[in-house]
C-alpha atoms as an extended CHARMM CRD file, in Angstrom:
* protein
*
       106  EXT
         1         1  UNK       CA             28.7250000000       23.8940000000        2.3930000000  PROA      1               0.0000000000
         2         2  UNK       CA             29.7880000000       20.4220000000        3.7710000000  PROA      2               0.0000000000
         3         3  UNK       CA             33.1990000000       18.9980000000        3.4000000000  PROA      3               0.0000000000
         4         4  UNK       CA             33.3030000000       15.6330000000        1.3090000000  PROA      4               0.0000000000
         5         5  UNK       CA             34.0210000000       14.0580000000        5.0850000000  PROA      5               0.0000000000
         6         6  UNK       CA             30.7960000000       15.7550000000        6.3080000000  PROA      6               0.0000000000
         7         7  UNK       CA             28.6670000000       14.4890000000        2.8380000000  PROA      7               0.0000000000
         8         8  UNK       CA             30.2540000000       10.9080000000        3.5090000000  PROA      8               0.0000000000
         9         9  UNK       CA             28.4080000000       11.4270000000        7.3100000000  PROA      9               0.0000000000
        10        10  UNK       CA             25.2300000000       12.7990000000        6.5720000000  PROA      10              0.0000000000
        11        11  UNK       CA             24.4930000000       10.6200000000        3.4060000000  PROA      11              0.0000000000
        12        12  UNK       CA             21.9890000000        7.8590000000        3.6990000000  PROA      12              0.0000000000
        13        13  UNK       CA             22.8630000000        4.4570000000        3.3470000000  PROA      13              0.0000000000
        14        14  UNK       CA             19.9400000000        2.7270000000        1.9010000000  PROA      14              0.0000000000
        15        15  UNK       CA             19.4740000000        1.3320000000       -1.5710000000  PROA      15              0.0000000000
        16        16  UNK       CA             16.9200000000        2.2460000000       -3.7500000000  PROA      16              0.0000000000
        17        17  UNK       CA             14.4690000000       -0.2100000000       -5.4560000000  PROA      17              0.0000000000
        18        18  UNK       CA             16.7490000000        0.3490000000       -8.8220000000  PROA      18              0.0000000000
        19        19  UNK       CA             19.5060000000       -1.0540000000       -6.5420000000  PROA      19              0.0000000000
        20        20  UNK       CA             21.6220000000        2.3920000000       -6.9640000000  PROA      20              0.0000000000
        21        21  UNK       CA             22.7050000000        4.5230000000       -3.6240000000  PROA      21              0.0000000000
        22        22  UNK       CA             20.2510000000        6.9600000000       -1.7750000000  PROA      22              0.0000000000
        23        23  UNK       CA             21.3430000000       10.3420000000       -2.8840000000  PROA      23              0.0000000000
        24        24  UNK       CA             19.0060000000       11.6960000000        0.3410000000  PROA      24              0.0000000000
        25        25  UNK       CA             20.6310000000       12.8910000000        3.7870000000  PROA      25              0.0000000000
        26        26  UNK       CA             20.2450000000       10.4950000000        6.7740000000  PROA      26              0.0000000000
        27        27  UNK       CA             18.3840000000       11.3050000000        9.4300000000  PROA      27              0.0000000000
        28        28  UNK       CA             20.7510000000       13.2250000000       12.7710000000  PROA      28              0.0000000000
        29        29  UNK       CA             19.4820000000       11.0870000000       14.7670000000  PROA      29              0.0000000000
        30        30  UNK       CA             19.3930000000        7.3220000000       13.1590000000  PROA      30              0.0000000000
        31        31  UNK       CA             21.9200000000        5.4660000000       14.3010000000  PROA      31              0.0000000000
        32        32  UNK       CA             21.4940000000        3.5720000000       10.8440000000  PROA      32              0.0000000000
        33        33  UNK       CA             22.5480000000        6.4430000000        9.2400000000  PROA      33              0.0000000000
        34        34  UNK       CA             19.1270000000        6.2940000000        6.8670000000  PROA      34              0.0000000000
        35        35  UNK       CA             17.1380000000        8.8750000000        5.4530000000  PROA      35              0.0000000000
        36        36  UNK       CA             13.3850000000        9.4770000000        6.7040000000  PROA      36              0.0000000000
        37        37  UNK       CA             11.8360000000        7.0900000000        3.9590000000  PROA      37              0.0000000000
        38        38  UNK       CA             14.7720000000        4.3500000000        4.2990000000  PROA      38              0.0000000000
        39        39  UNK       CA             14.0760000000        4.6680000000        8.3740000000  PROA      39              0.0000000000
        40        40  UNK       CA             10.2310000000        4.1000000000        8.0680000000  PROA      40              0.0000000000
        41        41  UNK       CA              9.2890000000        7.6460000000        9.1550000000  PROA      41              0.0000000000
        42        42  UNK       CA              7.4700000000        8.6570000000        5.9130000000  PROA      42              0.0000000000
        43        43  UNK       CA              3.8400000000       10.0110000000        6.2330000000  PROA      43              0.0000000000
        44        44  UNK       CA              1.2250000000        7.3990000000        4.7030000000  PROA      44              0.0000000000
        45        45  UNK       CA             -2.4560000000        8.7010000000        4.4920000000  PROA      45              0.0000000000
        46        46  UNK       CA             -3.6150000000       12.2550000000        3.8090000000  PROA      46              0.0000000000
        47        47  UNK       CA             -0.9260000000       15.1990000000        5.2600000000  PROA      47              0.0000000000
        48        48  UNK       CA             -2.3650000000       16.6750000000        8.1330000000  PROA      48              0.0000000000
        49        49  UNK       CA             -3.3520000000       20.8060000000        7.9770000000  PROA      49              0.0000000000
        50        50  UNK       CA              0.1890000000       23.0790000000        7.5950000000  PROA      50              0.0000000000
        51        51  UNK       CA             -0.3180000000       23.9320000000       11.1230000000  PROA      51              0.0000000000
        52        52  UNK       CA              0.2090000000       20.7590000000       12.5990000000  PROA      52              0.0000000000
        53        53  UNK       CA              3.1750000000       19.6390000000       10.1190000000  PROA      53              0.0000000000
        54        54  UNK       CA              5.6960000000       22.7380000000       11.9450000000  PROA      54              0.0000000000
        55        55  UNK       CA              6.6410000000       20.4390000000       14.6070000000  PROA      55              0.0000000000
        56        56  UNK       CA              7.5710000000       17.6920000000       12.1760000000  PROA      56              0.0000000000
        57        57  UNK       CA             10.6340000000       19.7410000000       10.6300000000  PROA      57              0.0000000000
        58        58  UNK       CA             14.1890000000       18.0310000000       10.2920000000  PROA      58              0.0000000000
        59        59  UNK       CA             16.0030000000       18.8090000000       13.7020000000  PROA      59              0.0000000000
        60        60  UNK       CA             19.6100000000       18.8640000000       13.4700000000  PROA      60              0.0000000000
        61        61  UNK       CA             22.5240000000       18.3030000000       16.1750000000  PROA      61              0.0000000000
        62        62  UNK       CA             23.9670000000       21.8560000000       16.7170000000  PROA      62              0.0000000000
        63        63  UNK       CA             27.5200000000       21.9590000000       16.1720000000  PROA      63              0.0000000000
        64        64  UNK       CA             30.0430000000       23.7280000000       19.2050000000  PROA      64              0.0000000000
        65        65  UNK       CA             32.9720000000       24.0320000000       17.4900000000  PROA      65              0.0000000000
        66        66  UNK       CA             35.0850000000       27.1380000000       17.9740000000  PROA      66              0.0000000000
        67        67  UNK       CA             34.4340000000       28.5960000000       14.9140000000  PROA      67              0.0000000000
        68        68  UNK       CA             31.8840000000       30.7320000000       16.7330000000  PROA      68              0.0000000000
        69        69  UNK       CA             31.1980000000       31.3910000000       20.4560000000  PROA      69              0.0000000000
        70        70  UNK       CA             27.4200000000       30.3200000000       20.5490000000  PROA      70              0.0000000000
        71        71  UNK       CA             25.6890000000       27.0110000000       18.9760000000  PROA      71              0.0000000000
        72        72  UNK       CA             24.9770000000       26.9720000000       15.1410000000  PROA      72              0.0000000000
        73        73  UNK       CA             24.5030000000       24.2040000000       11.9240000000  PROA      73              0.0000000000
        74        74  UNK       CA             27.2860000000       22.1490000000       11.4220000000  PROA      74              0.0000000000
        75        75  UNK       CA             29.0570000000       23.0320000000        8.5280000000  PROA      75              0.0000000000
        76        76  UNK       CA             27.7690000000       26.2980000000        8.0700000000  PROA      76              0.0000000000
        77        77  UNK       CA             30.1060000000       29.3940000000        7.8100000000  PROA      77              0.0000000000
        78        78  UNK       CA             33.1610000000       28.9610000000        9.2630000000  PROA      78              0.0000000000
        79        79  UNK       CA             32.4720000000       26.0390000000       10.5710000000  PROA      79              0.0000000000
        80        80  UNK       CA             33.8710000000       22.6700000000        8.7020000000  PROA      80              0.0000000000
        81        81  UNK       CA             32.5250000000       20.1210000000       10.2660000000  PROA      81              0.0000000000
        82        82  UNK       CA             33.3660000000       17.1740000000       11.0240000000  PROA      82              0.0000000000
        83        83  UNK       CA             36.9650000000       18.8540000000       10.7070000000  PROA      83              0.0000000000
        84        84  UNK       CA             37.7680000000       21.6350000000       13.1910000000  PROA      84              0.0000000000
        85        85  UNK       CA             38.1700000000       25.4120000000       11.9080000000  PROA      85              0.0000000000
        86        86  UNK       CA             40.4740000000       26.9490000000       10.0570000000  PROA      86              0.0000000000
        87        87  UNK       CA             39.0850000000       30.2090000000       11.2370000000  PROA      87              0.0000000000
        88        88  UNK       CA             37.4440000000       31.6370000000       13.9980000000  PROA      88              0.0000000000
        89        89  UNK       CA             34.4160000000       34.1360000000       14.3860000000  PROA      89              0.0000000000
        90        90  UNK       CA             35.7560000000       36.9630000000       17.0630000000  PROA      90              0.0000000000
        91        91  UNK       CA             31.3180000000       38.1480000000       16.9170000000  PROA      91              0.0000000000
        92        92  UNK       CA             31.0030000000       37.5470000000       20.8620000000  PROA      92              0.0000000000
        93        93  UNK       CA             27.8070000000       35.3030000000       21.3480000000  PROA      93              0.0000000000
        94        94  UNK       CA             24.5090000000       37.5370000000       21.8670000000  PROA      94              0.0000000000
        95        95  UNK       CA             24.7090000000       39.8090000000       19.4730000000  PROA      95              0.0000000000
        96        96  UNK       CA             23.3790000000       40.5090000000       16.0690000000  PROA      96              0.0000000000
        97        97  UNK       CA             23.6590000000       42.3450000000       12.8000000000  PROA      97              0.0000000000
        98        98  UNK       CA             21.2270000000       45.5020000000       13.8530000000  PROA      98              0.0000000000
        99        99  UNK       CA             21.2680000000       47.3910000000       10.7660000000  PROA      99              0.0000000000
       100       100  UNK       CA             18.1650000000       46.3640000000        9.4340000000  PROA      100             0.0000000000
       101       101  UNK       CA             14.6860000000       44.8650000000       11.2870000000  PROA      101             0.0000000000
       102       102  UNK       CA             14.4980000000       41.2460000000       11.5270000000  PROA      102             0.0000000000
       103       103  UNK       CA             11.0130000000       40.7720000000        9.3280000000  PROA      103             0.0000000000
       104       104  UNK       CA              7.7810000000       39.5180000000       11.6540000000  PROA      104             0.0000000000
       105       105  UNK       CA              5.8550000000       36.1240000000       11.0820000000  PROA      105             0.0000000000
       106       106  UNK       CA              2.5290000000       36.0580000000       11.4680000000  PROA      106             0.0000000000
């Protein structure tokens, strides 16, 4: 869960047509700080087929904090970004939970 100086970050800063705040999170990579629609990179037309659309998914900046020894999400687990760790993972990076099968997609 983000930290309120992780929400103040990642929220957008465009206005809606009501004149109220964008409750939407910006885009990683805008240097605007906007959400997708505020930024101009909303779909217009008919969606293309589901198989085309995976490569379109939000990308986020991964985080390499200290809370863990490998790259993950900032803000997730024990990681608080923007703020550094109050904890830190001692899981060495490259291994895994193996008690049950990771599931196939098809």
């Amino acid at each position: 869960m983000y930290s309120q100086a992780a929400i103040r970050i990642r929220r957008c800063t465009g206005t809606r047509k009501d004149g109220r705040l964008c409750r939407a999170w910006a885009l990683w990579d805008d240097p605007r700080q906007l959400c997708m629609a505020h930024a101009g990179r909303h779909h217009r037309g008919p969606m293309p087929p589901y198989r085309y659309r995976l490569s379109t998914r939000g990308k986020y900046i991964s985080c390499r904090c200290e809370a863990y020894a490998w790259l993950h999400r900032p803000g997730s687990g024990l990681c608080e970004w923007p703020n550094p760790p109050r904890y830190r993972s001692t899981i060495p990076a490259g291994t895994r939970f193996m008690g049950l099968p990771r599931e196939r997609r098809r």
